[in-house]
Phi, psi and omega in degrees: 000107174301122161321332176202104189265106184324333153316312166286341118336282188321284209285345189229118190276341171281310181318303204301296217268306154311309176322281179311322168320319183299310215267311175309288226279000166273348173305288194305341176286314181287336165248046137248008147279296177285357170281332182297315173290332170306284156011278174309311182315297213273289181343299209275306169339305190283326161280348156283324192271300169222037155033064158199164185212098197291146205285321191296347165293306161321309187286319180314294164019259161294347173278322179311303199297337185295299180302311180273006122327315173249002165261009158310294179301333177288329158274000189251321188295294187305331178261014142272352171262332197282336171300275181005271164311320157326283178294328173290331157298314185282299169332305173296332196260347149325282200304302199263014084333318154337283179312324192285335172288013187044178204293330186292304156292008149272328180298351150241057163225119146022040246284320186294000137313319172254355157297310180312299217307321198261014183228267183282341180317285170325300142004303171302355191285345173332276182298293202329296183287312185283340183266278220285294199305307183290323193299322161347288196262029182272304159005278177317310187280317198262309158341293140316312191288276199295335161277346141320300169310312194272353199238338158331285192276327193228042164004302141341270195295346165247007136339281164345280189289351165310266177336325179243359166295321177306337173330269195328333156291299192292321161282023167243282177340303176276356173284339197262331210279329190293293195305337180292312178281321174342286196321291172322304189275333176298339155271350170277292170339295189284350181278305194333288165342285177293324155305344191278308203284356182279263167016309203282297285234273189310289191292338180332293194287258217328290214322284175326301174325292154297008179046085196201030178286324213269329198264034160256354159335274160319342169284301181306294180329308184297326171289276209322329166315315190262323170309311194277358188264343155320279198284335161308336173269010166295280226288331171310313181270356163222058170236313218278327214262335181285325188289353189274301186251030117332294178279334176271002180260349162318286189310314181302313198284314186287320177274003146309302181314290204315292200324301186279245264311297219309317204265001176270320172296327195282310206100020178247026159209175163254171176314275203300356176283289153014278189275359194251312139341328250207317174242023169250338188271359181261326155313358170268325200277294168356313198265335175300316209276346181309294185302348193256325161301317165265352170292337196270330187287335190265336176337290173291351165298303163320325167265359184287323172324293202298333188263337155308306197244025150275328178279335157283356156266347193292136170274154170278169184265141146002102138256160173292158179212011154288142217231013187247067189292135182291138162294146164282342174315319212194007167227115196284190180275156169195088166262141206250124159015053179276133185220145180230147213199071162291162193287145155100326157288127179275359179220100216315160204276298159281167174198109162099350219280161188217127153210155190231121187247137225223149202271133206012071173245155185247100168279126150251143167260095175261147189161161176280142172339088181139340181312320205122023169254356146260018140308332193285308181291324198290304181311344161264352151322317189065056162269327132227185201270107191302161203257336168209175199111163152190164188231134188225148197210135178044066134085347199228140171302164192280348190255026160277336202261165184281132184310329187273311176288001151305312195282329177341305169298358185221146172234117161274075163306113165269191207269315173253084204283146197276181192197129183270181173256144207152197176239166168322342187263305154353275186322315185279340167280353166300327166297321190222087200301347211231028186278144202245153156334298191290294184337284133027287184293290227276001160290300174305316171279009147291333195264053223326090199201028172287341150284008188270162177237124175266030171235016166309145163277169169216128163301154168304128170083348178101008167305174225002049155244131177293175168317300188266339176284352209259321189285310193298349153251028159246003150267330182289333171306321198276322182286348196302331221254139151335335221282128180296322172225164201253132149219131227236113186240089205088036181318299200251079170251174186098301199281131183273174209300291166305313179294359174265333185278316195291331208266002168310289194300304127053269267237325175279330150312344186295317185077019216234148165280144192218145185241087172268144178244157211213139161238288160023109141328309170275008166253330148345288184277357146319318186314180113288311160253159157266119187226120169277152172259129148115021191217118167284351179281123151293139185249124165264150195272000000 
């Protein structure tokens, strides 16, 4: 686990600026340790030697102690706003990486994994910036500065402290090679965790329905079990470990001290060289044993880092940047031996596929479950990428042209269409933001969806709207839009016999080509064509 991962400075331009920030104030911190001590040293001296204490040491004194008060506090404000600002970067650019990896990589992510990721994962980035980071570079700075300082007057004692300060790293290194896996796994744990319990959660009324609600109990409990049996070998490992270099900066501090009493007893030094040694060796030690105490709070922040910037490293796919995108109105479709292949699968999702789609005509797409038909739709979507194949419209493949005026040309209902929280009308203006009331209505009775009221509410996720009014105002979205063509994956499932018919005829009133995938029998015999995936023959309807 890198102490500073470079990555972060790249991405994030406040990490840069906290840095360099960082760096002054331990400069200036590290010579308001050694003026304190001359100060205390010259102070404790004069009163012992000629048992008086001049007020200009005293008042010098309290302004140190007054200054390094406030670059405490001064250090402490900037690295809560640059934590701040930090995560909120790595937040956008997740996220709008994310999008751009478009719906096929996310869909082998996790979504409650990358939700932990972006909310407490990210979180952890707190101590790392408010702790972890100035003690760093406290580390760096101050040491040098007091063992410089100390080799003026006693040369010996900063041998001394030379010499056994690399301990102190070096039992930090192999304490990080441990901890780095803690970590790793007390993070794996909370993805778990929250994927399970996302899970429970999301499944609750089936569970219920069927009554198998109490016995997901027992799951949750056992994942949450293996979460604290994580952090508790955390927080075990980094008491072990503070106690460990607790005792070598003692132990370091202690053979220093034996070293001055014996030559302060010889007469080979003097007092105040003495105390001033005697109070800079435990200030050599202080940022280390500091950094090593604080390394176990940053830790998950750190790993939290590290899975930010797997995904952000993760490539984008090839996009087109033609901008003279073909009308669908008046030009057809055309695939070619299109094969789609996901990661992780031994066998492409599609193969071979060919179709030819004609401007406002009405396809189903048929076949069992697994075929490859709503691949079909994410490939003319361009969510993904055929692995062999093309899809061509007016002579030029489709990934030549730019995605966002590509897709521009298509309105989709997928098998599970989201619905935000708002009312129906909400919902149905995300195809057309700038759609009137009527508009609106009349989206919805094409979409038979005429009994809906447009000030109905909708729930996260489409809660209180049933199965099929939730697919029917996720089809009045898709008619609202301009798109010459529609693809409906499943339109009407859900929908009892008349509302499937009204929303047949509908959808052929439309005049628009339309691609459906279809198990249904009246949606079927709807078509004009049939294609079955996974069959190179067309069937007509």
């Amino acid at each position: 686990m890198k102490p500073l991962d470079p990555r972060l400075l790249r991405r994030a331009k406040a990490a840069r600026t906290f840095l360099a920030g960082s760096v002054l104030i331990g400069v200036a911190t590290g010579l308001l340790i050694v003026v304190q001590a001359v100060l205390l040293a010259h102070g404790i001296a004069g009163v012992v030697l000629r048992g008086e204490l001049a007020a200009a040491v005293v008042w010098s004194l309290a302004a140190v102690i007054v200054a390094r008060a406030l670059l405490l506090w001064l250090q402490e404000v900037v690295a809560q706003r640059t934590a701040a600002a930090v995560k909120s970067t790595l937040r956008r650019q997740v996220l709008d990486h994310s999008l751009k990896l478009g719906p096929a990589w996310l869909s082998g992510e996790r979504s409650s994994a990358l939700t932990t990721l972006l909310t407490k994962g990210l979180d952890d980035l707190d101590p790392y910036f408010a702790r972890y980071l100035p003690q760093l570079v406290l580390a760096s700075t101050v040491p040098a500065g007091v063992i410089g300082w100390m080799a003026t007057g006693d040369l010996l004692a900063a041998g001394t402290v030379l010499v056994t300060l690399p301990l102190i790293p070096i039992f930090m290194a192999l304490i990080g090679w441990v901890t780095q896996a803690h970590s790793r796994r007390r993070q794996h744990a909370l993805a778990v965790l929250a994927h399970h319990f996302a899970d429970v959660v999301s499944g609750l009324p089936t569970l219920k329905l069927f009554g198998r609600a109490k016995s997901q109990a027992v799951a949750v409990e056992r994942v949450t079990d293996r979460h604290r049996v994580a952090s508790m070998g955390s927080l075990r490992l980094a008491f072990l470990s503070s106690l460990v270099l607790e005792l070598l900066a003692s132990i370091s501090v202690a053979l220093v001290a034996v070293g001055v009493g014996l030559r302060l007893v010889d007469g080979k030094l003097g007092l105040e060289t003495a105390l001033l040694v005697l109070i800079l060796a435990p200030e050599a030690y202080l940022p280390l044993r500091q950094v090593g105490a604080q390394f176990h709070a940053s830790a998950d922040g750190v790993a939290a880092s590290e899975e930010v910037f797997r995904v952000l490293e993760t490539p984008l796919p090839v996009l087109g940047d033609r901008t003279d995108v073909p009308d669908l109105r008046v030009t057809p479709l055309h695939l070619h031996d299109v094969t789609v292949a996901y990661a992780g699968r031994s066998t492409p999702a599609l193969e071979g596929f060919d179709l030819e789609l004609w401007p406002g005509e009405v396809v189903a797409l048929t076949g069992p479950s697994g075929a490859g038909k709503s691949t079909v739709l994410a490939a003319l979507l361009g969510f993904v990428v055929p692995e062999r194949g093309v899809i061509v419209a007016a002579g030029t493949a489709a990934d030549e042209f730019d995605p966002v005026l590509w897709r521009q040309q298509f309105a989709w209902v997928p098998q599970r269409p989201g619905l935000l929280v708002g009312s129906i009308a909400d919902n149905v203006r995300l195809g057309r933001p700038a759609a009137s009331d009527l508009q609106v209505r009349q989206a919805l009775d094409t979409a038979g969806a005429a009994e809906l009221e447009l000030e109905t509410a909708v729930g996260e996720q489409g809660k209180l709207l049933s199965g099929g009014q939730r697919r029917r105002v996720a089809l009045a979205r898709a008619l609202i839009t301009d798109a010459p063509v529609l693809l409906l994956d499943e339109p009407t499932a859900g929908l009892d016999a008349d509302a499937e018919a009204a929303v047949v005829a509908s959808l052929r009133a439309t005049g628009r080509t339309a691609l459906l995938v279809a198990h249904r029998p009246a949606l079927i015999a709807a078509a004009d064509r049939v294609v079955e995936v996974g069959a190179r023959e067309l069937v007509t309807a």
